[in-house]
C-alpha beads as a LAMMPS data file, in Angstrom:
LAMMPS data file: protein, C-alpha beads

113 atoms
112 bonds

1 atom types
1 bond types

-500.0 500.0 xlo xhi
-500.0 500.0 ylo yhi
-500.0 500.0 zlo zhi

Masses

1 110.0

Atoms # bond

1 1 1 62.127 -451.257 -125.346
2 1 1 63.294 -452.981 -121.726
3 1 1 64.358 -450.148 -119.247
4 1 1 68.270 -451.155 -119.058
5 1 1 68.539 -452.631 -115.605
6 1 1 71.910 -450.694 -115.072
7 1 1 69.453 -447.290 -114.553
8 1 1 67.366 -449.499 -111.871
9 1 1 70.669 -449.996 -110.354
10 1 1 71.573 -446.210 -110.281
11 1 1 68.148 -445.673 -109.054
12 1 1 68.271 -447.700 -105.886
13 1 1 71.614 -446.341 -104.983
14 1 1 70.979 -442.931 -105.537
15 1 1 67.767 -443.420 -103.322
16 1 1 70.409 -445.013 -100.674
17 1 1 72.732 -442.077 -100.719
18 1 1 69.663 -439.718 -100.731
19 1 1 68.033 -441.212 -97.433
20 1 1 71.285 -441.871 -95.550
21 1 1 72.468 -438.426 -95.956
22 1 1 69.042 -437.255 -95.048
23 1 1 69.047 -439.357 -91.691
24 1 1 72.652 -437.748 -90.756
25 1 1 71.364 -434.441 -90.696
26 1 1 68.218 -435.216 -88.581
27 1 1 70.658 -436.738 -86.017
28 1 1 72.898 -433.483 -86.261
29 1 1 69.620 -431.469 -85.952
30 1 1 67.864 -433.161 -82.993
31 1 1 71.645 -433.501 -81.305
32 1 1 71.385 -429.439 -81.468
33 1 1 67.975 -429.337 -80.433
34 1 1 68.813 -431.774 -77.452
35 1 1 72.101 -429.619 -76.447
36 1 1 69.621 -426.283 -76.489
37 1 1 67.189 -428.101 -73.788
38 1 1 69.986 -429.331 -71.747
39 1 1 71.452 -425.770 -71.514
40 1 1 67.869 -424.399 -70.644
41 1 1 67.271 -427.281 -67.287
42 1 1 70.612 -426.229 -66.259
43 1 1 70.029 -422.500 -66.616
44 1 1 66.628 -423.665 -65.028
45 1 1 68.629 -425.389 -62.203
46 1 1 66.852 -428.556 -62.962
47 1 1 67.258 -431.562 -60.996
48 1 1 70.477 -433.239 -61.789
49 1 1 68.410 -436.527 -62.569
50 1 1 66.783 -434.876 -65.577
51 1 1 69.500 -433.097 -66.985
52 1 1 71.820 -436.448 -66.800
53 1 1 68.704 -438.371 -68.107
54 1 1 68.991 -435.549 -71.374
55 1 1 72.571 -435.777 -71.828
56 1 1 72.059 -439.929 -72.329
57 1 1 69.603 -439.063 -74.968
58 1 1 72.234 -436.310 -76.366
59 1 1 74.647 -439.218 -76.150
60 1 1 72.851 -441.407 -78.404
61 1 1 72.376 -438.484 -81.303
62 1 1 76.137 -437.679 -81.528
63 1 1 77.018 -441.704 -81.707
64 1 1 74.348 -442.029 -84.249
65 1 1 76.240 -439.422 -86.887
66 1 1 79.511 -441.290 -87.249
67 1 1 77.594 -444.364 -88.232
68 1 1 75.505 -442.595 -90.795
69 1 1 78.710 -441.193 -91.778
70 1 1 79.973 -444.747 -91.970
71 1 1 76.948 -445.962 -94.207
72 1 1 77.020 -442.830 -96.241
73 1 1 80.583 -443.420 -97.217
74 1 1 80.083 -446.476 -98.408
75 1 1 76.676 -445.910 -100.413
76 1 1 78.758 -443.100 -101.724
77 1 1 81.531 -444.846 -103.119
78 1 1 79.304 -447.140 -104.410
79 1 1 77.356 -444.993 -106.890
80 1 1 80.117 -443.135 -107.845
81 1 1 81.867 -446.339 -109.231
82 1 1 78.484 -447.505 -110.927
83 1 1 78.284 -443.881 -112.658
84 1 1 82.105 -444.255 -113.427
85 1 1 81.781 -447.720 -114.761
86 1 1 78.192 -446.764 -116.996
87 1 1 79.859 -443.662 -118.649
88 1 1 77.710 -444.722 -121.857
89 1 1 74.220 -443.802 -119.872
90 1 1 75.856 -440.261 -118.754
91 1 1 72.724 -438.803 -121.031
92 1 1 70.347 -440.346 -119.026
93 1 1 67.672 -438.197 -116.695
94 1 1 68.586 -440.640 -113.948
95 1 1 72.375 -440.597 -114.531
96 1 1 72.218 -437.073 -114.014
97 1 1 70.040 -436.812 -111.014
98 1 1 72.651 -439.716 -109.423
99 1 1 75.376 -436.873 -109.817
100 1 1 73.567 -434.582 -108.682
101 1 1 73.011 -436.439 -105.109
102 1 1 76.574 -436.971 -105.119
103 1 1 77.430 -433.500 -105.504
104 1 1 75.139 -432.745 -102.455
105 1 1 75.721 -435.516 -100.283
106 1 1 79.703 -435.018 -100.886
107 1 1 79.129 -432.081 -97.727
108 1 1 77.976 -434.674 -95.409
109 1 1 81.215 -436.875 -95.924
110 1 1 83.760 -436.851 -93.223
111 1 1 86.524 -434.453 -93.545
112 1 1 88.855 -437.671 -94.306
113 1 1 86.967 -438.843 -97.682

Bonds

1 1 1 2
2 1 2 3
3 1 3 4
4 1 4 5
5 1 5 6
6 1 6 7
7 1 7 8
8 1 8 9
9 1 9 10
10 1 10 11
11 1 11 12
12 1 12 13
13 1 13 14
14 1 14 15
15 1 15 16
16 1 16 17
17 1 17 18
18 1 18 19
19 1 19 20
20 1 20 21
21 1 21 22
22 1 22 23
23 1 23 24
24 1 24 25
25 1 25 26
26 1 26 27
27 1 27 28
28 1 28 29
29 1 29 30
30 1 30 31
31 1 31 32
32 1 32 33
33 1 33 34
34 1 34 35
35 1 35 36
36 1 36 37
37 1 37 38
38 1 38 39
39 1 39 40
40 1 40 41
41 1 41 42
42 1 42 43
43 1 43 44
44 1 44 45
45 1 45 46
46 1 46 47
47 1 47 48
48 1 48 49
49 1 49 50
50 1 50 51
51 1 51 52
52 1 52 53
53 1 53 54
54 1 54 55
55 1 55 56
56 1 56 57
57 1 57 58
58 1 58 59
59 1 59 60
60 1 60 61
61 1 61 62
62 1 62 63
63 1 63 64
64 1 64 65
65 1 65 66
66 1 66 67
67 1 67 68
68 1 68 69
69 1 69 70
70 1 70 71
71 1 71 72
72 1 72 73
73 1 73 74
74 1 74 75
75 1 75 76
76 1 76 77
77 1 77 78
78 1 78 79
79 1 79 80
80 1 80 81
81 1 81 82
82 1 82 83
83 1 83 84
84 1 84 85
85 1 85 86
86 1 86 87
87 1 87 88
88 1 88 89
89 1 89 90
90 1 90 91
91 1 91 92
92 1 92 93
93 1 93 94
94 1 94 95
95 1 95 96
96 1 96 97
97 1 97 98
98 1 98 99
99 1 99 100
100 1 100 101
101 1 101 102
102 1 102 103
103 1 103 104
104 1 104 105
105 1 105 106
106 1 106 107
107 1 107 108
108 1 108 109
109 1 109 110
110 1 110 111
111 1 111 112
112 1 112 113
């Protein structure tokens, strides 16, 4: 029997949400890693220089979460309406496990979704 190409489908965009909602929180991670060392060369009365230099690279973290956001939101909507639209496969191991990302990536939506 042929794997039904629908549960490829469901695969690939469960993989999708899975590694975009994983990339959001290493930006929110390192962007609260990079505001701790900031904090510690101005406690350390660093030279202005550095601590600028840090805040660019602070910069780029925080404008790198709305746009996984973005992507995430998207992926997002686009499993859900493959699972709603394949109700007959609901059964299915991989079915399941494509709810199941949902269920955990629906945290890392924006408050708006």
């Amino acid at each position: 029997m042929m794997a039904d190409p629908r549960i490829r489908q469901i695969k690939i965009k469960t993989g999708v949400v899975k590694r975009i909602a994983k990339e959001k929180v290493v930006y929110e991670k390192e962007a609260e890693q990079q505001k701790n060392r900031i904090q510690k060369f101005k406690d350390e009365g660093q030279d202005e220089h550095n601590i600028r230099k840090q805040e660019e690279v602070l910069q780029e973290c925080l404008m790198m979460v709305p746009d996984c956001q973005r992507r995430l939101t998207k992926a997002f909507a686009d499993l859900k309406s493959v699972l709603e639209t394949e109700q007959d496969l609901k059964e299915h191991e991989d079915f399941i496990a494509a709810e199941q990302v949902l269920k955990e990536a629906e945290s890392q939506l924006p408050e708006s979704a």
